[in-house]
C-alpha positions, 0 to 999 in steps of 0.5 A: 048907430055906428057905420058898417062899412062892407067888408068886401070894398077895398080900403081907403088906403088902397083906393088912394095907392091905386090912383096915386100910381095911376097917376104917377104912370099917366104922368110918366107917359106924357113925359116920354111923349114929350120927350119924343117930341123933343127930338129924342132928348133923355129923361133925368132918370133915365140918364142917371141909369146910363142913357145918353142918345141913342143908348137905352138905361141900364136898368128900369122899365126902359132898359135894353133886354139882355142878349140872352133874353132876346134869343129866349124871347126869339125862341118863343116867337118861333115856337108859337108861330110853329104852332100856329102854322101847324093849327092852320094847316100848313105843315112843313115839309121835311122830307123832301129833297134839297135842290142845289142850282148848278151853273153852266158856262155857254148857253147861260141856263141852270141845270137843277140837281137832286139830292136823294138821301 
């Protein structure tokens, strides 16, 4: 009787790519661990893209983000942390009138002074 294999399971070829890569990741992780250990010496790969110490790759997993991506990214962060202010309760107030610090000679207190658009 000829085997049936399950037509739902992923292959053989596909197990062993999963667990090579897996591998390859856990090996790469340890690497960059001792790495660090080392006092902050660079990978051959990494120093092929560019790194030297203190100057990440410039391309890869490990490279610098781009200064546009960082203002995107930065955007984002104050979006979701808008929303959740605003989920939580805390709403800002944007009505309110600014006060401005004005300073006295003599007498060394600060008189405070509204500004009512």
């Amino acid at each position: 009787m000829p085997s049936v294999k399950n037509p739902n399971a992923p292959s053989k070829n596909r197990l062993a790519a999963r667990a090579a890569k897996a591998r390859k990741t856990r090996q790469q992780a340890a690497a960059q661990g001792q790495l660090a250990r080392q006092g902050g010496a660079i990978a051959k790969a990494d120093a092929r893209r560019g790194a030297t110490s203190g100057l990440l790759p410039t391309s890869g997993p490990r490279a610098a983000i781009s200064k546009k991506r960082q203002r995107k990214l930065e955007k984002q962060l104050r979006h979701a942390m808008k929303r959740k202010m605003e989920a939580e309760g805390e709403v800002e107030m944007k009505d309110a009138p600014a006060e401005k610090e004005k300073k006295t000679k003599g007498d060394g207190k600060a008189e405070v002074e509204m500004d009512v658009e």
